[in-house]
N, C-alpha and C positions, 0 to 999 in steps of 0.2 A: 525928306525927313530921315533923320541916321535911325538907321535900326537900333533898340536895342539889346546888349548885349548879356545873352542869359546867366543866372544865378544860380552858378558852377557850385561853390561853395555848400548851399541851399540846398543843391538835388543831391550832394555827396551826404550829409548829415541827416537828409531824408531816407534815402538805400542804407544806411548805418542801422537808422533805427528797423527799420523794415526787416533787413540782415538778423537782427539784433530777437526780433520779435520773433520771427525763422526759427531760430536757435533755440530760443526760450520758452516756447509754449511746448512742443515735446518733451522737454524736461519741467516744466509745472506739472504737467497731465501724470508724469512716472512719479514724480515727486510731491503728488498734489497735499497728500497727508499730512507728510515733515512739514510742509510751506505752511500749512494752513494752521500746524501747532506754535508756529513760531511764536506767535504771539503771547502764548501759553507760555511756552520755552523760557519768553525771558521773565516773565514775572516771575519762574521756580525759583528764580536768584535770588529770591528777598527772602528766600526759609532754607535756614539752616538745620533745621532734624528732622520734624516729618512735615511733608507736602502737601498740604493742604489745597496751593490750587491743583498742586496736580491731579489729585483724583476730581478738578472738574470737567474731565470729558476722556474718553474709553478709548488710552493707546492700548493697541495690540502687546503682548509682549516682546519683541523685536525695538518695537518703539520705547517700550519700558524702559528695557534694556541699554541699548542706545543713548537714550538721556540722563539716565544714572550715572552710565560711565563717565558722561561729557560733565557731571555735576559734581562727581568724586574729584575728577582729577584738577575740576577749581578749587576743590575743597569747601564746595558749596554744603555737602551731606556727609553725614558719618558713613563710614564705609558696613560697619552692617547693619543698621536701620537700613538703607537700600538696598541690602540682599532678602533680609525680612521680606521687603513692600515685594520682589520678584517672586518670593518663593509661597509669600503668604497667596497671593496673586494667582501662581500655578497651580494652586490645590482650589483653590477654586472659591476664595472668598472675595467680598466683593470692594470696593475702595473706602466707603463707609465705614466697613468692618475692618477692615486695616488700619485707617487711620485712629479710630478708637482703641487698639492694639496697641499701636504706636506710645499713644496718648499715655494709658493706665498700665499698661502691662511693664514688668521689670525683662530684662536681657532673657533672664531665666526661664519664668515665666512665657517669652514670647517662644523662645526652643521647645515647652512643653507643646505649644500648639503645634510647633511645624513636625513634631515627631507623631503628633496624633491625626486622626482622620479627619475631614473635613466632617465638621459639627453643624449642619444646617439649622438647628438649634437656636446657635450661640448669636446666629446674624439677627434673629427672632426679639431673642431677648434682650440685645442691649439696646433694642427701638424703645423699650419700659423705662420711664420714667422713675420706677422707684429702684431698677437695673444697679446690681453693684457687684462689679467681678470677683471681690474676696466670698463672695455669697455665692459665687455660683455651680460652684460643686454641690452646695445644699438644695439647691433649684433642683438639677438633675435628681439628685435622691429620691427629694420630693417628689417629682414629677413621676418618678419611678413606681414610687408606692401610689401612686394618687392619678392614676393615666386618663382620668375624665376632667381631669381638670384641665384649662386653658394655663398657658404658659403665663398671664397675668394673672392669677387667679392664683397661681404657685409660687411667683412672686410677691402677691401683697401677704401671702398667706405666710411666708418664711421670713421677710421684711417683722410680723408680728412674733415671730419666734414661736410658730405654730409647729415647727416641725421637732421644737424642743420638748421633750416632757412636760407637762406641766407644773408650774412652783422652779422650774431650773431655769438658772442666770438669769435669776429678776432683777429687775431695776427699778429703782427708788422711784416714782414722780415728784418731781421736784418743784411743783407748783399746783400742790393741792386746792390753791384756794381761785383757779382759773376754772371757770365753765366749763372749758375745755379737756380738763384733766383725763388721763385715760388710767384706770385700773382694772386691769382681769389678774390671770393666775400667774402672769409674767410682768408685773409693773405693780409694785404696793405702795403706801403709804405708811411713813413714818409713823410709830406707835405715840408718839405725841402729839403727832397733829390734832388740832380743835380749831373749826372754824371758829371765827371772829363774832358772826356777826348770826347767831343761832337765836330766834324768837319761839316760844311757845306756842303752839296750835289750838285753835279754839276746838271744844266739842262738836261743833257743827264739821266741822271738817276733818277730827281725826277721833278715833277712839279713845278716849284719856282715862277708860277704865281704871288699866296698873298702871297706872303714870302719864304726866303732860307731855304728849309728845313733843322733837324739836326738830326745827328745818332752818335752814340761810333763808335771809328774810326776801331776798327779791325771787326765788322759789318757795314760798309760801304766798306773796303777793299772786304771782302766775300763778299757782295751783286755786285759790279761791277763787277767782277769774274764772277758770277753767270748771271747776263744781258750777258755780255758779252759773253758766253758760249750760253744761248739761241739765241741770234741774228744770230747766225752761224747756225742756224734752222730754221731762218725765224719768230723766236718768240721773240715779243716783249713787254715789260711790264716795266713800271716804279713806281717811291714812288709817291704816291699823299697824303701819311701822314707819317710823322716818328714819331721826339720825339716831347710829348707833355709833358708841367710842371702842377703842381699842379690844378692852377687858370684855366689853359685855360681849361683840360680835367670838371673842377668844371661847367664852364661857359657852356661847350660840353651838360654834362649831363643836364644841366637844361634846355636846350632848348631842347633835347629829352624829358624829360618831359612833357612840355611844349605844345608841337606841338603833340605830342602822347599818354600822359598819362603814368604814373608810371610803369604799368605793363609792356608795350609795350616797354618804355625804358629800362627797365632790359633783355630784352632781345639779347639787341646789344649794350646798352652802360653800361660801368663801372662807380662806384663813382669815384669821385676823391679820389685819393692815393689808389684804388683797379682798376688801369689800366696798363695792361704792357707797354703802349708808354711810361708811368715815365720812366722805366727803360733804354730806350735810344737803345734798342735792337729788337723792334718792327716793321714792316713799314706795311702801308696797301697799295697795289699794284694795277693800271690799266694798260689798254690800250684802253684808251679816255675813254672806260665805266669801270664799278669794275668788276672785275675778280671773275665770280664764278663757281665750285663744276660743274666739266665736260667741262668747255672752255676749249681749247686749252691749253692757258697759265697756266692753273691749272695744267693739267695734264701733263706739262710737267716740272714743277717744283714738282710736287707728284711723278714723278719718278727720279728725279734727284737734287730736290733743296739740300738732305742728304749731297750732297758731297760738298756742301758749307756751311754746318753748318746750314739749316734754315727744318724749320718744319711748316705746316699749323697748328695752334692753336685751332681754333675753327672748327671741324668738323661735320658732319652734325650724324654719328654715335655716337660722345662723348657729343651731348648734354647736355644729363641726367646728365653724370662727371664735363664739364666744366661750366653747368648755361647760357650757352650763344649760342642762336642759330646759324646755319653754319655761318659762314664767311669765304669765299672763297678767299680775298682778304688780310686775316691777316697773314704776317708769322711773327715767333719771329725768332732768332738769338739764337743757343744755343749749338753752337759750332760743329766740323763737326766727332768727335767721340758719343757724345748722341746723334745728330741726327741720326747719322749711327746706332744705336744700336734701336732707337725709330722706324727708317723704318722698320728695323728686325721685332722689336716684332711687332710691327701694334699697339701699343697702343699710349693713350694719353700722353701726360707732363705730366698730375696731378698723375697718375698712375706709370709715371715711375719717378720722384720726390720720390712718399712717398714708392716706392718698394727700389729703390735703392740708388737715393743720399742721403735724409732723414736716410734710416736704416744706410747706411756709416759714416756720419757726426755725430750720435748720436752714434755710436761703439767709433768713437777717442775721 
C-alpha cells in the first residue's frame, strides 16, 4: 500500500497562525484597553459635537486624549469642544457633567467654568429635574443665605421666585379658571377676572348674614359633600368668606393696612389680583369663631377634607414657601385627585404646582 504523502501546505498555515498567535497575544495584553475600546472608537464617528457614546465607559486621559486627536484630524469633532471635554475632565468633573456643559452652556459660558474651581455642587444640581443653568447663580445665593436647606429644596424654592422680594417680577396666571391655578405674592390675577360659573351658598353652609356668599359651582357641590360628611361626626363648620372680586379684596387690603400697618398686613392679607378668593375656589371656614391649626374642625378636615378635593393653604410649617402666616381657616378647592396626592407627599400647593403641574404643562 503507497504511503501517503503528508499535508505540507496544511502544517505551514497551521505554524502561520500559531506564529501569528505568538506575536499577538503580548501585544493584546500591553494593549488590552485601546482593543477593547475599539468598539466604542467607532461608533464616536457617528457624533459630530459632543460625545455622547463616549462618556459610556471611563478612558484614562491619555486615552482621552489619544482619540480626540484621532477624531479632530477626521474632522469628526470641533476642535475646542474637545479641549473642553479634556480640560473639563482634569479638573475633575465627571462625563455626565460634561456632557450637560457641552449641551446648555455657550463657548463663553463654558470658559467661565474652566477658569473657576471645581464646583462639587454643580454635579448635585443638574441631577434636579426642575435644574436650570441661567438659575444657577441664584441657587448658590440661595443656598448661601439658607445653608439648612437641601440643594432641592433651594431649587424648588428659587424655581418659585422665593428668593425674589415678594410682589417683584409677578407674573400674570393665565388660566384662572383651571383648578390648578396657582396665585401667591409672585403670580396674580387679572383685575377682571370673574368666574363663569359662581352659584350662591345656601345659609346652612355659609354665613349669609352681610350678604349671599359665592363659590364655582363644582366647589360648592364638594364643599356640601364635605360639611355634610362631617356633621355625621358631630363636626360642624361653615363658609364665612368665599369669592371675593378685585375692588373688594383692594378695599380688604387697605384696611389691613390701615388698622395694622404694611408689614402686619402682609402677613395674612393679599393684594388685590394676588388673592385666591378671585379665583372662586377658596372659602375661609368657622364655627361661630375661625377655625385654627389643632381645633377639632381642622383636624378633622386635615385628615379627611383630601377626599373632597380641598387642601388647607396656608400652613403653619410652609410659611417660609407660601409668605403667609398659618391660616387654619383657609382651604382652596383643588380637585380631589391633587389633593389626594398633596395629602400623600405632605407638601405644599406651591411645591407641588412648580414639581409637577408647572413641569407637565411646559413638556406639552
Amino acid at each position: 500500500m503507497k504511503k501517503k504523502k503528508p499535508n505540507y501546505k496544511l502544517r505551514r498555515n497551521i505554524a502561520k497562525v500559531i506564529l501569528v498567535f505568538i506575536i499577538l497575544i503580548p501585544i493584546f495584553m500591553i494593549n488590552k484597553t485601546k482593543i477593547m475600546h475599539a468598539p466604542l472608537y467607532i461608533s464616536n464617528s457617528k457624533y459630530s459635537k459632543t460625545l455622547d457614546a463616549f462618556f459610556q465607559i471611563n478612558y484614562n486621559t491619555n486615552e482621552t486624549k489619544d482619540i480626540l486627536d484621532k477624531l479632530k484630524k477626521n474632522k469628526k469633532i470641533d476642535k475646542v469642544d474637545s479641549n473642553y471635554i479634556v480640560e473639563l475632565s482634569n479638573k475633575g468633573y465627571s462625563h455626565n457633567s460634561i456632557n450637560y456643559m457641552l449641551l446648555n452652556l455657550t463657548k463663553t459660558e463654558l470658559t467661565k467654568m474652566l477658569n473657576k474651581k471645581y464646583d462639587k455642587d454643580f454635579e448635585k444640581y443638574i441631577l434636579l429635574d426642575l435644574f436650570e443653568w441661567k438659575k444657577y447663580s441664584r441657587y448658590k445665593n440661595y443656598q448661601n443665605k439658607n445653608p439648612k436647606l437641601t440643594i432641592d429644596e433651594v431649587v424648588t424654592r428659587v424655581s418659585l421666585n422665593l428668593d425674589k422680594d415678594q410682589y417683584e417680577e409677578t407674573v400674570e396666571e393665565k388660566n384662572p379658571n383651571s383648578l390648578d391655578a396657582l396665585v401667591n405674592k409672585h403670580r396674580y390675577i387679572s383685575k377682571d377676572y370673574v368666574p363663569n360659573d359662581l352659584v350662591d351658598m345656601e345659609d346652612g353652609y355659609a354665613n349669609n348674614m352681610f350678604g349671599v356668599k359665592e363659590i364655582r359651582k363644582e366647589t360648592y357641590e364638594q364643599f356640601k359633600k364635605m360639611v355634610d360628611a362631617a356633621k355625621k361626626e358631630d363636626i360642624v363648620f361653615y363658609a364665612e368668606s368665599a369669592y371675593r372680586d378685585y375692588d373688594y379684596q383692594k378695599s380688604l387690603y387697605n384696611d389691613y393696612v390701615e388698622t395694622n400697618g404694611q408689614e402686619e398686613a402682609d402677613k395674612y392679607a393679599a393684594k388685590a389680583g394676588f388673592s385666591e378668593h378671585q379665583l372662586g375656589t377658596t372659602l375661609d371656614i368657622a364655627n361661630i369663631w375661625t377655625i385654627e391649626e389643632g381645633d377639632k374642625e381642622y383636624n378633622w378636615i386635615e385628615k379627611n377634607g383630601y377626599k373632597y378635593g380641598f387642601i388647607f393653604r396656608y400652613k403653619k410649617k410652609f410659611e417660609d414657601i407660601t409668605g403667609y402666616a398659618e391660616e387654619g381657616w383657609h382651604i382652596r378647592y383643588v380637585g380631589v385627585k391633587t389633593a389626594t396626592e398633596i395629602h400623600k407627599k405632605g407638601i405644599s400647593y406651591d411645591e407641588y404646582w412648580i414639581k409637577y403641574i408647572n413641569k407637565k404643562s411646559s413638556k406639552n
